[in-house]
N, C-alpha and C positions, 0 to 999 in steps of 0.2 A: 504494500500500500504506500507506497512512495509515488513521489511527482507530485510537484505544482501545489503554493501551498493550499490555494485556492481550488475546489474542486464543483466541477459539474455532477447534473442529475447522475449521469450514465456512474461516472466513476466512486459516485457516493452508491450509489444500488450496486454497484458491483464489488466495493469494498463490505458492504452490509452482507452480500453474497456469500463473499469467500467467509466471512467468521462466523457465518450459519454452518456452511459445510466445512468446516476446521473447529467447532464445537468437540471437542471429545466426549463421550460417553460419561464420564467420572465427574465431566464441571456437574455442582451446585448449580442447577439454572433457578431452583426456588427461592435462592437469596439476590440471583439479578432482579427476578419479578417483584420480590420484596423492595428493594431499592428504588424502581420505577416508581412501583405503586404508593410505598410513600412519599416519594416529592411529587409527583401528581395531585395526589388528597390534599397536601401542604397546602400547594398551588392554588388550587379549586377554593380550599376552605378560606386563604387569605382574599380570595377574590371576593367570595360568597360574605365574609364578614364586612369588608368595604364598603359602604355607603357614601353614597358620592354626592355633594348637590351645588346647585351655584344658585348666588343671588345676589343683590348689590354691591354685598362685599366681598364678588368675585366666589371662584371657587374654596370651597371648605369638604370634608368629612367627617364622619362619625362612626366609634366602632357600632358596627350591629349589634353585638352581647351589651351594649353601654343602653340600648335603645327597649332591646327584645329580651327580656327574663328566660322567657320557655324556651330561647334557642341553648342556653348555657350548656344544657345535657348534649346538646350536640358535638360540642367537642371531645367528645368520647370517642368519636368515629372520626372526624380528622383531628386531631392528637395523635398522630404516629409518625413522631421523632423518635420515640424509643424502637422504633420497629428500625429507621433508619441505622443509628446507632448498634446496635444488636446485628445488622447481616453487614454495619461496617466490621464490627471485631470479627463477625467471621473471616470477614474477605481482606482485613488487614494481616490477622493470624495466619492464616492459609499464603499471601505472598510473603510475610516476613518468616517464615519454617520453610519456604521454599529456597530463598532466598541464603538463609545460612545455611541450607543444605550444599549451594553449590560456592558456600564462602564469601559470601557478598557481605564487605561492614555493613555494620549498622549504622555508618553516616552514610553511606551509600546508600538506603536503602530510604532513609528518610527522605533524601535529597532526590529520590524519584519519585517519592510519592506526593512529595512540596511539590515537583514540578506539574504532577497532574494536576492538581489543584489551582497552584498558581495561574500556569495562561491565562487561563479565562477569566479568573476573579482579575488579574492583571488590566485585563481589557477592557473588564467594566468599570474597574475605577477610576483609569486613565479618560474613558469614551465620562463619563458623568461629568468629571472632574471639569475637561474640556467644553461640555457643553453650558455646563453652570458659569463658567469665565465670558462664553462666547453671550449668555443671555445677559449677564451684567452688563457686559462690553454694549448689548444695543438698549439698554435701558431700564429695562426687566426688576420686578420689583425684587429688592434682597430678601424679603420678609418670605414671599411667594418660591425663590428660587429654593430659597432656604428648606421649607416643607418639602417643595418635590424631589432636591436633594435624600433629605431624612427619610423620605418615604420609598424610595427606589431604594436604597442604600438595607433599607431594613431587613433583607434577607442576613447582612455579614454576622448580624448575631451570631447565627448557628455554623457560622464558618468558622467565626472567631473561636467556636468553641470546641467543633471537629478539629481544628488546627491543630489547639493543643493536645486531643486524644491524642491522634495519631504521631505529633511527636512523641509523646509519652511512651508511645506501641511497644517499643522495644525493651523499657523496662519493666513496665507494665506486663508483658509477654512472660518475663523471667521470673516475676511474683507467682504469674499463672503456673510454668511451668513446677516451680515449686509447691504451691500451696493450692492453688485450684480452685475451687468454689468459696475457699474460704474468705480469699478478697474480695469478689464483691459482696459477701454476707459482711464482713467487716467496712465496708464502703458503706451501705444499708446503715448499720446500725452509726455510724458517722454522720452519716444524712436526718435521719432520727434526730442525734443528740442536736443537730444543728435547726432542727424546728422545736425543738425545748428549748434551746436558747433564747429563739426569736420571740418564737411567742409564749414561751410557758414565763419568760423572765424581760422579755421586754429590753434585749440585750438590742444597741444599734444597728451591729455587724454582727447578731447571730446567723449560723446559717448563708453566709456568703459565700463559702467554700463549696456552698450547695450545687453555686453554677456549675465546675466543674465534678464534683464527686458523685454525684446522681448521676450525670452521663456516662464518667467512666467504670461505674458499677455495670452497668446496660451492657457497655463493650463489653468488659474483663466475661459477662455472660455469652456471648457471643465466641469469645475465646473456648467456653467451654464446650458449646454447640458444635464448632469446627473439628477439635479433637475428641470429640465422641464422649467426652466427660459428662454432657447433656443428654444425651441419645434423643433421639425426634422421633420417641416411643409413647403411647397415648397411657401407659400407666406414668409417667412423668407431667408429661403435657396436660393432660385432660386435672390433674391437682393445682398445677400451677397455674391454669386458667379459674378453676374454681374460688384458688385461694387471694388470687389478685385481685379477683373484682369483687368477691366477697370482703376483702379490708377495703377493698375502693369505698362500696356502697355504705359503710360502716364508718369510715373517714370522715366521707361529706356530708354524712347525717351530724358529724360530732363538728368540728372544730374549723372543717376543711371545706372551702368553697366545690361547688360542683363544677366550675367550667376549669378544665384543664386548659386551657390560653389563656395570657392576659385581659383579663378584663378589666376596662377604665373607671378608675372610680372605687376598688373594691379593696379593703384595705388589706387582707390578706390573698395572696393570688399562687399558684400551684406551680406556676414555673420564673416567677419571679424574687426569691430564687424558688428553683425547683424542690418542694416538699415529697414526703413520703408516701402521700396521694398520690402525687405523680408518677413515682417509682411503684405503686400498687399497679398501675394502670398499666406501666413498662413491665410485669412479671405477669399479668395478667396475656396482653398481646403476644408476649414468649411463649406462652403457653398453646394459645391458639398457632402462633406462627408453625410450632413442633406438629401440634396434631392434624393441620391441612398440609405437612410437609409433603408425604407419599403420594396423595392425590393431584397436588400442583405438581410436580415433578412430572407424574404420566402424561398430566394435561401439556407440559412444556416439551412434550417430546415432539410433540405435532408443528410443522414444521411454520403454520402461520401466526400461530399467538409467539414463538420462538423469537422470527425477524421481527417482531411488532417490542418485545422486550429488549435485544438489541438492538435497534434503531432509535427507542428510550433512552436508551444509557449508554448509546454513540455522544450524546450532548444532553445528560442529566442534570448537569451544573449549572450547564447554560440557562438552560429552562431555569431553574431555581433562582439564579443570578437574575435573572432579566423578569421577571414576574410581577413583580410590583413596577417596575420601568413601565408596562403594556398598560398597567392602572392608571398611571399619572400621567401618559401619552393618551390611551383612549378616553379618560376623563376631559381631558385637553380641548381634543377635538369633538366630542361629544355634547359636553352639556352647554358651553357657551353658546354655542350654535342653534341650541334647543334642536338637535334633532333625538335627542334622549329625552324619555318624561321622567320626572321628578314625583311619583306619587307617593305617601307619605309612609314611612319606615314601616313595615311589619302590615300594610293593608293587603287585601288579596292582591290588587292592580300589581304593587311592590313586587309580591312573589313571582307574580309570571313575569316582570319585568327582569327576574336574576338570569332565567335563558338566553334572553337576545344578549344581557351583559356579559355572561359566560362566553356565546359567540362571539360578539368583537372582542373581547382580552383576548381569545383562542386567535383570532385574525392577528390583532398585534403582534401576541408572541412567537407566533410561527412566520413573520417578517425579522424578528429579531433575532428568531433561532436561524434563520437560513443567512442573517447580515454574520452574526457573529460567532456560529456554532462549529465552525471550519476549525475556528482555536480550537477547541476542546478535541474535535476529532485529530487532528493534528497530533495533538499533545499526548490524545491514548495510542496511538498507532506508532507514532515514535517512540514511545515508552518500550514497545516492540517489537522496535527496529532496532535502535543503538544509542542514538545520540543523546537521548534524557535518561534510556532504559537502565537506571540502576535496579532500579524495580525488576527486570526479567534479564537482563541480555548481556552487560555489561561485564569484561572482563574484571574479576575482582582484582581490588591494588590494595598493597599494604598501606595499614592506615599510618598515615602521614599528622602528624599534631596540627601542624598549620591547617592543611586543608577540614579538620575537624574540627577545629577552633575557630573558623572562618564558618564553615555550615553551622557554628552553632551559633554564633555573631546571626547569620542573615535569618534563621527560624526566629530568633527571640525580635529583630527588628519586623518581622512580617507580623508575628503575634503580635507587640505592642501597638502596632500598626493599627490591627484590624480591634482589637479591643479599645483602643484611642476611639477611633470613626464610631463602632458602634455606642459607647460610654458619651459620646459630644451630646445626642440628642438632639433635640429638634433645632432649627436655626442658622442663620448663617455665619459659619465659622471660620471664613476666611476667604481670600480669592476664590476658590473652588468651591465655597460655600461648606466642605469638608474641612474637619478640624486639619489646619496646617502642618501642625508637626507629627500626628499621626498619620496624614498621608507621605511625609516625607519616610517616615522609618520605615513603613511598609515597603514604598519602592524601593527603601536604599537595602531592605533586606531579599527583596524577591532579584533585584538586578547582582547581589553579593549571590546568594545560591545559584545564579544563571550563569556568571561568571566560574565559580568555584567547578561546578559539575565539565565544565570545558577545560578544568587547566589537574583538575584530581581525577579524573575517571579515564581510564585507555576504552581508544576505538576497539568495537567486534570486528572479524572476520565477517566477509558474505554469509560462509559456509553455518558462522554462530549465530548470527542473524536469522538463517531456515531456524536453526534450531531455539534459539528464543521464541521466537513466532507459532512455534509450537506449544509451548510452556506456557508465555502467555493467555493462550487459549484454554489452559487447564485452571487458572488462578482466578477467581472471582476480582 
C-alpha cells in the first residue's frame, strides 16, 4: 500500500481489499467491531445531545441532559468509553507481546504507537489553529471564535487521556504480567477511596487521580481478556454483566447521578472525574462484550459486515477528531440561514427534527473524513511498511539513552500539550484562540518524536517489509 500520499477511490477500495483478504484466521475481529462501534455511538450520542439554536444574539447551545430529565438514562447506551478503553488494552497488549517477542524496545514501540495517533490529531490542530487566526484576521468575533474553537476541540479530552494509557502500556503491561487481575481490582478500590474523599469529606482534589485511574483499570482489564486471564466464557461474562449493573442500579438510586456524561449544572457528575458508577457500568459492558464474543466473531467472518469494520477503522480517529468540527460547520450554515427549524427542546416537532440533523453532520463529516482521513490511512499503512512501523516492522536497535531521553522529552510535551488545550476551556486563549503555550509543547513534542523515530530507528529490508505486512494483519 505504498504510492502517492494522497489516494483515489480505486486505490482506497483496493487497499481496503487487500487487508480483507490478508485478514488471518487468528485476528480478534470482535475487538475491531468493538472499536468502531464505540466511536460511532460516541459520535451519534454527542450529536444527539447538541442543541443548537440562533437568535439575536447570534448562535448559542445547550446540552440536551441540561434541558431533558428522562433523556439522562440514556447515557447508558452511549457511555461506551469503557468498551473503547477495554478492546484498546486488548489490542495495545496483543502488539506490545508481539513486539518484545521479536525484541523491539519499549521506546520503540511507544514511538509507533505516538505516531499512529499523532498524524491526524497533528492535522487537526494545526487545520483549527489556522482557521481561528484566518477568522480573526477578517474580523470575526473572539468571543464566537473562541466557543467554536472549544467546541471542535472537545473530542482531545479523551485523547489526552488515551495518551497517557498507552504510554503507561509498557509498564503497566509488567504489573499485568506479574500480578494480573489484581491491579485493576486494586485501581477499583483506589477509584472508590477517591469518591470518599470527594464526597464523603468534601476534600477539593479528592478523586482527581480518578481521571486517569478508572481508565486505566478498564485497560489493565483488557490486558487480561487478550491473555486468556479473562476467558470470553459466559460463566464469567454472564456474573460480571449481572454484577455491574446491578451496583450500577444501586449506585444511582444512592448517592450517584444517573446520567453517565457530563451533565450541566449537576453538582456531582460520573465522569467528571470519573466515579465508581462509572466503572460499575465499565464491568458491566465487559461482561456483555465477553458473552456476545462467539456470536460476533461468526457474524465477522462474513465477508460484508468485515470490509464495513475495516473501512471504520481505516480513519476511526478521524471520525472522532473531526465530529464536533461537522456540529459547528453544519450549525454554521444551517441555522443562520433559517433553512433548519428551531422547535423547542424535547417537543415531538424537536425529535423528528434529530434525523435530518443526524443527516447533515453524517454529510459534513464524510466531506471531512474524505479532506483529511488520507493522514490516518497513511499513518496505519506505514506503521506496516517501515518508516513509523516501530509498532510491526522495524529492525530493532539497541537502546541508545539519548534517543530514549528524547522520546520521552517529546511524549510528556504532547501530553502537556493536549491536557493544556483540553484544561483552557471555553474562550479565546490566544492567537489561535487555543491556549498558546499548550499548543506550542504539543507541536514541539509531536515534531521531537517525528524527528527522533528518523534518526533512532534502522530502515527494513523489502523482503521484512512482506513480512511485517503480515504481522500486522494479525495485531489488533
Amino acid at each position: 500500500m505504498s504510492g502517492s500520499t494522497k489516494r483515489g477511490p480505486r486505490q482506497v477500495i483496493g487497499g481496503l481489499r487487500r487487508l480483507v483478504e490478508e485478514t488471518p484466521p487468528q485476528r480478534e475481529r470482535w475487538v475491531d467491531l468493538l472499536r468502531a462501534l464505540a466511536i460511532v455511538l460516541v459520535v451519534v450520542g454527542h450529536w444527539l445531545a447538541t442543541a443548537v439554536h440562533y437568535d439575536e444574539d447570534g448562535l448559542g447551545g445547550r446540552h440536551v441532559l441540561e434541558v431533558l430529565p428522562w433523556a439522562h438514562g440514556l447515557s447508558w447506551l452511549f457511555q461506551v468509553m469503557p468498551v473503547f478503553f477495554l478492546v484498546g488494552g486488548f489490542a495495545n497488549a496483543a502488539s506490545l507481546s508481539a513486539s518484545r517477542a521479536r525484541g523491539v524496545h519499549w521506546r520503540d514501540w511507544l514511538a509507533g504507537r505516538a505516531d499512529r495517533l499523532l498524524r491526524p490529531t497533528t492535522a487537526f490542530l494545526v487545520v483549527i489553529a489556522m482557521s481561528a487566526v484566518v477568522a480573526r484576521a477578517l474580523g470575526g468575533d473572539e468571543e464566537l471564535i473562541g466557543t467554536a474553537v472549544w467546541l471542535a476541540t472537545l473530542p482531545l479530552w479523551f485523547l489526552a487521556v488515551y495518551f497517557a494509557v498507552v504510554v503507561l502500556t509498557p509498564a503497566m503491561h509488567l504489573l499485568h504480567r506479574r500480578w494480573g487481575l489484581a491491579v485493576p481490582v486494586v485501581l477499583a478500590v483506589v477509584v472508590g477511596a477517591g469518591d470518599i474523599a470527594r464526597l464523603g469529606f468534601d476534600l477539593p482534589y479528592g478523586g482527581s487521580a480518578n481521571f486517569l485511574l478508572m481508565w486505566l483499570a478498564v485497560h489493565q482489564v483488557g490486558f487480561a481478556w487478550q491473555d486468556g486471564r479473562l476467558p470470553a466464557r459466559w460463566t464469567v461474562a454472564l456474573p460480571l454483566a449481572v454484577a455491574g449493573f446491578g451496583c450500577l442500579v444501586l449506585l444511582t438510586a444512592g448517592p450517584y447521578p444517573v446520567s453517565m456524561v457530563a451533565a450541566p449544572g449537576a453538582q456531582v457528575q460520573n465522569t467528571n472525574p470519573p466515579t465508581v458508577a462509572l466503572l460499575s457500568l465499565a464491568v458491566a459492558q465487559t461482561g456483555l462484550v465477553l458473552l456476545l464474543r462467539d456470536r460476533g466473531d461468526r457474524w465477522l467472518q462474513r465477508t460484508r459486515p468485515w470490509i464495513a469494520v475495516v473501512a471504520v477503522n481505516t480513519v476511526i480517529l478521524t471520525m472522532f477528531l473531526w465530529h464536533m468540527t461537522a456540529v459547528v460547520v453544519a450549525a454554521a450554515a444551517l441555522y443562520p440561514t433559517g433553512i433548519f427549524p428551531q422547535p423547542p427542546v424535547g417537543t415531538a416537532h424537536w425529535v423528528l427534527s434529530r434525523l435530518p440533523w443526524l443527516a447533515c453532520l453524517t454529510v459534513v463529516l464524510a466531506c471531512l473524513v474524505m479532506l483529511f482521513g488520507w493522514i490516518e490511512w497513511r499513518a496505519r499503512t506505514r506503521s506496516s511498511r517501515g518508516p513509523a512501523g516501530v509498532d510491526k516492522d522495524r529492525r530493532p536497535t539497541a537502546p541508545q539513552p539519548t534517543c530514549t531521553a528524547l522520546t520521552i522529552a517529546g511524549l510528556a510535551g504532547v501530553q502537556v500539550g493536549l491536557a493544556g488545550i483540553t484544561l483552557a476551556g471555553p474562550g479565546h486563549h490566544g492567537p489561535a484562540a487555543l491556549s498558546t503555550g499548550a499548543l506550542l509543547a504539543y507541536l514541539a513534542g509531536a515534531v521531537t518524536l517525528s524527528l527522533i523515530q528518523r534518526r533512532c530507528l534502522s530502515e527494513t529490508t523489502p523482503a521484512e517489509q512482506r513480512k511485517a505486512g503480515r504481522r500486522s494483519a494479525e495485531t489488533p
